[in-house]
C-alpha positions as CSV (number, residue, x, y, z in Angstrom):
1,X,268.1,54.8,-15.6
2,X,265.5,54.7,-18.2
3,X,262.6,52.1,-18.5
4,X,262.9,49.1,-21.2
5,X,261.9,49.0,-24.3
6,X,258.3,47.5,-23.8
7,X,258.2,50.1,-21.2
8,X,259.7,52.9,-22.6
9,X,257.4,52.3,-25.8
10,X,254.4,52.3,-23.5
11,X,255.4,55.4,-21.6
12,X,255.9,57.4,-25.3
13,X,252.2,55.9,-26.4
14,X,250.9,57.8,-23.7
15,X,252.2,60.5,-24.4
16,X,251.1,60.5,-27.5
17,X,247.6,59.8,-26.9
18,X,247.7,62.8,-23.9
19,X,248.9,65.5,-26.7
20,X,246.4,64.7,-29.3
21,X,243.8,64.8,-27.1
22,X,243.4,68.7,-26.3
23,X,243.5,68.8,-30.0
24,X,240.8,66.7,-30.8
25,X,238.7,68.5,-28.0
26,X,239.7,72.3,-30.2
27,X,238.5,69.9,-33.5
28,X,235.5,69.1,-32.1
29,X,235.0,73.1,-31.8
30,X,235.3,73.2,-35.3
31,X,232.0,71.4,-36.3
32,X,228.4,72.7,-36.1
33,X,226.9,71.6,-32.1
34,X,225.3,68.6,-32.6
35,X,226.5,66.9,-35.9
36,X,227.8,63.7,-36.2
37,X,231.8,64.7,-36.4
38,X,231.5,66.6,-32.9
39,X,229.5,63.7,-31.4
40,X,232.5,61.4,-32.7
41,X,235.1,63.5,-31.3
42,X,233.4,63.9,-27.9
43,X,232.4,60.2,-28.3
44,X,236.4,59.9,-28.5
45,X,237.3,62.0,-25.7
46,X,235.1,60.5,-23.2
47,X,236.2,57.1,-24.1
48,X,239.9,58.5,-23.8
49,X,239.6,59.9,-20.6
50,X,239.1,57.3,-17.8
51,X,242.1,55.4,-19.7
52,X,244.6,58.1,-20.2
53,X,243.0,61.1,-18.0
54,X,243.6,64.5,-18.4
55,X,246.8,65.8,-19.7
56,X,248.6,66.9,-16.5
57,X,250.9,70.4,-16.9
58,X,254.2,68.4,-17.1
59,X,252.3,66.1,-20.2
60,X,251.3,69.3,-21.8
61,X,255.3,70.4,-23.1
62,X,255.1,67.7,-25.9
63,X,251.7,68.7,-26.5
64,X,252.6,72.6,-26.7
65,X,255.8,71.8,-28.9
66,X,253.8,69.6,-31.1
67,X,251.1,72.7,-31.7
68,X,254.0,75.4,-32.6
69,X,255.3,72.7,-35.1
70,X,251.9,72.6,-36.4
71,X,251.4,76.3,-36.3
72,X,254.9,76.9,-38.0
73,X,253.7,75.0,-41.0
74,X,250.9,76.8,-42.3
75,X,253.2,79.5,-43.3
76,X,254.2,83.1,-43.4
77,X,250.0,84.2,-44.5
78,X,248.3,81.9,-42.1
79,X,248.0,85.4,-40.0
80,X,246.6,87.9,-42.8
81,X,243.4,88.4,-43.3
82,X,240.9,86.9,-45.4
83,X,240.4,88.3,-48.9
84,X,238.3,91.0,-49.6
85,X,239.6,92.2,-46.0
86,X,242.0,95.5,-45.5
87,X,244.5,94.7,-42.9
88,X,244.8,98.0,-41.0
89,X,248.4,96.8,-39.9
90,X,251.5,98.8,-40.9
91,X,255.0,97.7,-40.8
92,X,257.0,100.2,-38.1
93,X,259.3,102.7,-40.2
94,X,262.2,101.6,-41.8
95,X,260.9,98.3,-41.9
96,X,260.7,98.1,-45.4
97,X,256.5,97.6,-46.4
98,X,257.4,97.4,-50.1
99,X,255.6,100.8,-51.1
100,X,258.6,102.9,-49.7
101,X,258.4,105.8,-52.0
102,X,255.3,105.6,-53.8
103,X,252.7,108.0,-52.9
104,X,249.5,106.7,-51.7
């Protein structure tokens, strides 16, 4: 039997808050130490904390599924390299690299 409404809302809240919060813990990596957007974010996370706690390892599916979504949407280049940088990958033969008969 699942919870009411009121309850059910407040259970999916939670786990909300629980899956953006390893998220805004990688932002914060993002920023240089010490300036005012990582303060915020750790400002943030140690207000979230006590309330919500850590995300426990049953919490973290919605988390992990929300993250591939994410990671899905940047798109087919979000893995080649900057430019101005050689990728030293190949395709395997027969995979078709688009330079299949042309000499190098």
């Amino acid at each position: 039997m699942s919870p009411g409404g009121g309850a059910g809302n407040k259970a999916a809240a939670v786990q909300s808050v629980k899956a953006v919060m390893p998220m805004l813990l990688k932002a914060s990596m993002a920023f240089e130490a010490g300036s005012k957007e990582q303060q915020a974010l750790l400002r943030a996370m140690s207000s979230l904390n006590p309330i919500f706690g850590k995300a426990e390892q049953a919490n973290m599916v919605p988390a992990g599924l929300a993250q591939m979504a994410m990671a899905n949407k940047q798109g087919p280049l979000s893995a080649a390299p900057p430019p101005g940088i050689v990728s030293n990958n190949t395709p395997p033969p027969g995979m078709g690299g688009g330079a299949e008969g042309e000499a190098a």
